[in-house]
N, C-alpha and C positions, 0 to 999 in steps of 0.2 A: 504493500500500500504506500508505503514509503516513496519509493520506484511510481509508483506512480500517478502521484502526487506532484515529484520532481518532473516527472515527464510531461504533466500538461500544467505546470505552472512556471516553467520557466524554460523557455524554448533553449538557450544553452547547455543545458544539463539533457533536452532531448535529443540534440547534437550529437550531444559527445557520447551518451550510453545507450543509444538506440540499436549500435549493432549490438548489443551483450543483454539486450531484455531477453530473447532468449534463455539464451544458459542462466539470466538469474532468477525467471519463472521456472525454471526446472530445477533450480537448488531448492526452490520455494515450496514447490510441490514435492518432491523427491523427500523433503522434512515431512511432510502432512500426510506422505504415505505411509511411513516408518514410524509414524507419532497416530496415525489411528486404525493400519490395518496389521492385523497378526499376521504375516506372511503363511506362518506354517500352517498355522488352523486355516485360513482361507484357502490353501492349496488340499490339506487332507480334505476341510469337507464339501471341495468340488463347486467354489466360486467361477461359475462357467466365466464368465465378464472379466474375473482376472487372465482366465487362460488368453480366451480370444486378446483379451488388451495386450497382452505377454508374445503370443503368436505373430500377431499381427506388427508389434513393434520391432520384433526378431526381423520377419520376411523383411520389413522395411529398409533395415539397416542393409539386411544382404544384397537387396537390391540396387543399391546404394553400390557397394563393393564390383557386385558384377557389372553394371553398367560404366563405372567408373568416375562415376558423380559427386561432387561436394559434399561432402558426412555431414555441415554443419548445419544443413536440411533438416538431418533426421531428430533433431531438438524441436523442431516446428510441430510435426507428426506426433511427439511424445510429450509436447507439451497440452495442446488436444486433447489425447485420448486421456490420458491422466486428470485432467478436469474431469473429462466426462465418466471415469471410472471411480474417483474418488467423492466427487459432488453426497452422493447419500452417505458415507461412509463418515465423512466430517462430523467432529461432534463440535457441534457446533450452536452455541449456548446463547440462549435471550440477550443476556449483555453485550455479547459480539454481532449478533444482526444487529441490535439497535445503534450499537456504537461505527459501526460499518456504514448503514443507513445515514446515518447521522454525515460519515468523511464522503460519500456521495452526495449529499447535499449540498455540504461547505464547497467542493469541488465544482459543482453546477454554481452556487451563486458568483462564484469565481468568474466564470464566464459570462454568468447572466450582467452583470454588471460592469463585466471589464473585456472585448472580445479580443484574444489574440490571434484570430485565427491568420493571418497573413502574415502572422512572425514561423510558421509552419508552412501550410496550407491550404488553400482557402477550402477545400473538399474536407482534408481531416478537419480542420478548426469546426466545422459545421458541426463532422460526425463526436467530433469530442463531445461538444454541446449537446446532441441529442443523446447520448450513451451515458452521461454522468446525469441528464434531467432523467433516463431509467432506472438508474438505482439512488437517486431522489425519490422519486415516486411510489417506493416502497413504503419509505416517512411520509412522506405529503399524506400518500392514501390515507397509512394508520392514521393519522392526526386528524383528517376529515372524519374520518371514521368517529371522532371520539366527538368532536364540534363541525358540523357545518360549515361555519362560517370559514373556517381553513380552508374550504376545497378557492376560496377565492384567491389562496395563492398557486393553488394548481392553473387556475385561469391565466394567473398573470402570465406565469413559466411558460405554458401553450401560446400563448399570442409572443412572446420575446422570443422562443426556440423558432415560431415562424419566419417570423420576420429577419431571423438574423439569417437561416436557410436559405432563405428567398434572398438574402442580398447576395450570400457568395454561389446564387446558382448551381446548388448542392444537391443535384437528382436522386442519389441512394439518400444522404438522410433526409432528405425530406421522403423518400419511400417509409424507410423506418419508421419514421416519426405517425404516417398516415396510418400503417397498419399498425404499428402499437395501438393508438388511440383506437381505432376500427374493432381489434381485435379485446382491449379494455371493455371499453363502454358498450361494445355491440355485440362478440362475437363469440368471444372464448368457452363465457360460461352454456352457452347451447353448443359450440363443438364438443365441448370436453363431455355432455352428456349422451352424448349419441356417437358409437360409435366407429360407425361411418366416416360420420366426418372427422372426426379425429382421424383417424386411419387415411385420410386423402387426404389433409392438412399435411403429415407424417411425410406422408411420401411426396408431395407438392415440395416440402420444404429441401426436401435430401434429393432423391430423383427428379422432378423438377425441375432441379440446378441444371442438370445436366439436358434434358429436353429443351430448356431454356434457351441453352448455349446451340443447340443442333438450329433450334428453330429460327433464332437469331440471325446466325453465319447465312441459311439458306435465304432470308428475308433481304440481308444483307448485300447476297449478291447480285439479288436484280436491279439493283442500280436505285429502288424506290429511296425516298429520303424525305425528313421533313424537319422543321423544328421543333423542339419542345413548348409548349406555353410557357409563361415566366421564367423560363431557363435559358432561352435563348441559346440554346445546345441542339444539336441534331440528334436524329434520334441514333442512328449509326453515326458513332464519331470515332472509330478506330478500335474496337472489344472484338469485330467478327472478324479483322485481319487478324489478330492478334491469336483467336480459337483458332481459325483455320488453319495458322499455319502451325499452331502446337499440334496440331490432329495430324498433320501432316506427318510428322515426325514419329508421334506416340501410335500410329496403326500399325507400324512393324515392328514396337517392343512393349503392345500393349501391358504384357503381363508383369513386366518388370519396370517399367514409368522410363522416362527421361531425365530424368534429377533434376538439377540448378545448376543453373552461373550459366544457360546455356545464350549464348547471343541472336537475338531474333530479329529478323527485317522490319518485321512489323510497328516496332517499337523499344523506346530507349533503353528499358530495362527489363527484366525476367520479373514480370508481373503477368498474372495470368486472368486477376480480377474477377475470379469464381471459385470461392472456398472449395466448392465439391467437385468441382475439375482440375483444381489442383492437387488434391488428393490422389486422383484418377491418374492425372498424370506426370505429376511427379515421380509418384511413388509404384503405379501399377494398379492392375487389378483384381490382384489378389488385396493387397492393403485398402483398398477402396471396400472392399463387402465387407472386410475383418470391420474394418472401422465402422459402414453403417449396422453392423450387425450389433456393437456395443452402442453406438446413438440410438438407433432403434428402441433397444431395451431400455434405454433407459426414458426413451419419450413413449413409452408405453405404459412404464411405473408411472409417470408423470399425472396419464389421465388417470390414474387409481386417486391421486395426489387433490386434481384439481375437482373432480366431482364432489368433492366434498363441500366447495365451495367460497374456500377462504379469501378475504380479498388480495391480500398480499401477494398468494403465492398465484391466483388469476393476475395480478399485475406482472409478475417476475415472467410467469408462462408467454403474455402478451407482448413484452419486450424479449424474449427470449427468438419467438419464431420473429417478429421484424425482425432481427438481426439474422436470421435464416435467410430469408429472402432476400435481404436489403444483401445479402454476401452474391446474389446471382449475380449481382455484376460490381462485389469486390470480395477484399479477402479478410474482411473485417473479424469475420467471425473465428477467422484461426489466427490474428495478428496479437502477438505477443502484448503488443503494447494495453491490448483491450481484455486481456488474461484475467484480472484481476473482478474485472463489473461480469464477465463469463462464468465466474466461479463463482462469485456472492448471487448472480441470480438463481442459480441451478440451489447454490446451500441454502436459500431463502424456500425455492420450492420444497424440499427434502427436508426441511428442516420439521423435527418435531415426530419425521414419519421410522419404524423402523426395516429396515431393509436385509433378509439374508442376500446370499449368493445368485438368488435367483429372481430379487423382485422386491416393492414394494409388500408389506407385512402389516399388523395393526398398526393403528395410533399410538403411540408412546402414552404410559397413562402421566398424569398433569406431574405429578409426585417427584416421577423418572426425570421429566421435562427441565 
């Protein structure tokens, strides 16, 4: 938290330690596994989610080795799945949501009142804003919850995250921001009880990506074109050169990915701009099912989680999948730098519930709590 504190408060310090968030959310996490899962009991009594997490991070590495690719990838991939394998497992106590809630707040006002975003840039400085007013919102909600008259600082927040989106022409967060809100106030609590729709949410979010990207590239190449409203952006503005010619490459080592660091025509740097096609194809695709196979499960314990109906943890869910989607055309949702609000939303959901090897379990009784 620290880390990332320094990283969207003072653009110097995100300079200098931007290439080593990485390796320092994987010291971070690498603690939180050793500090809340019993290695040997989870292996004797046949934590499937550790295995696949385990399998899967193995292949990764190797494929890495055989292809010949950059290893310092393989942190990106193990920093992932370790959130998403440890999230239930955290013990993770009243006074640390609230206190956490609380350093997402102070972070949002930070920007609500002061914007840096062009000491960065103008894309992230948006995305910062709309991803620290999500884990704001965890607080806000509570407090409306308790008085009314608070949700009118919810209002404020919505109308100042608009408007500063809209000024830097920020097409993913202001997606994010739509379907948070969409999926808050409208939507969540009727998918999470039917499900169906949960189940094509699921797969919208994860598969989708990848449909997304197919449909895109072929839209793309008929030459159609047009502007965005308020964004004054096209709507193809260089994502489907960029898919196409990765595809180019990844159809003849589908199974073992293409790594990094590789140089592309397309574009200046090795950005791929689709969390679930980077996966795909960085790493291959064997590592792509290992890995939706532990997201899955664990967005499946999720709806056991949200039926129940709590506000909080329908808020954490509803900024959970925007950042799903809002990742179709970035890679937000596996960038290190966003590690930190990725884990406190997932421990926000989880929180309270108990989980063997295989699943969400009872409620925790209040006493345990």
């Amino acid at each position: 938290m620290v880390f990332y504190a320094g990283t969207w408060t003072f653009p110097g310090f995100y300079h200098v330690t931007e290439i080593y968030n990485t390796s320092i959310v994987f010291a971070a996490l690498a603690l939180l596994f050793f500090n809340n899962v019993n290695l040997i009991k989870a292996l004797k009594t046949g934590d499937r989610m550790l295995w696949v997490m385990g399998v899967t991070l193995a292949i990764a590495l190797l494929n890495l080795f055989i292809i010949g690719s950059n290893k310092g990838c393989f942190l990106i991939i193990a920093d992932f799945l370790l959130i998403w394998y440890l999230a239930p497992h955290i013990k993770f106590t009243e006074l640390q949501k609230k206190v956490s809630a609380v350093f997402f707040l102070v972070m949002f006002i930070s920007w609500f009142l002061y914007d840096r975003a062009f000491s960065y840039n103008s894309n992230t400085g948006a995305t910062v804003t709309v991803f620290t007013f999500f884990g704001a919102m965890i607080l806000l909600t509570f407090l409306t919850s308790r008085k009314e008259i608070y949700g009118f600082f919810i209002v404020i927040s919505v109308i100042r995250v608009v408007t500063l989106v809209l000024w830097h022409l920020a097409r993913g967060a202001f997606l994010a921001l739509f379907l948070f809100l969409f999926f808050f106030y409208v939507g969540m609590r009727f998918i999470a009880k039917r499900k169906w729709a949960y189940t094509s949410l699921v797969l919208f979010s994860t598969l989708g990506s990848l449909l997304f990207v197919a449909v895109y590239v072929v839209l793309g190449g008929t030459g159609f074109n047009m502007k965005l409203p308020f964004f004054y952006k096209n709507i193809f503005s260089g994502r489907e050169q960029i898919w196409y010619e990765v595809w180019e490459i990844l159809r003849t080592q589908i199974f073992f990915g293409i790594g990094s660091g590789r140089k592309l025509r397309s574009f200046f740097e090795y950005n791929i701009h689709n969390a679930m096609y980077d996966i795909l194809a960085v790493y291959g695709l064997t590592v792509f099912v290992g890995s939706m196979i532990l997201i899955w499960s664990r967005l499946k314990d999720m709806r056991s989680v949200l039926q129940k109906g709590a506000n909080e943890k329908i808020c954490a869910a509803s900024a959970l999948f925007a950042i799903f989607i809002e990742s179709f055309i970035d890679m937000d949702l596996m960038w290190a730098d966003y590690a930190p609000l990725l884990l406190f939303l997932l421990c926000v959901i989880f929180n309270g519930e108990m989980i063997a090897g295989n699943g969400v379990k009872n409620k925790l009784p209040e006493k345990t709590k």
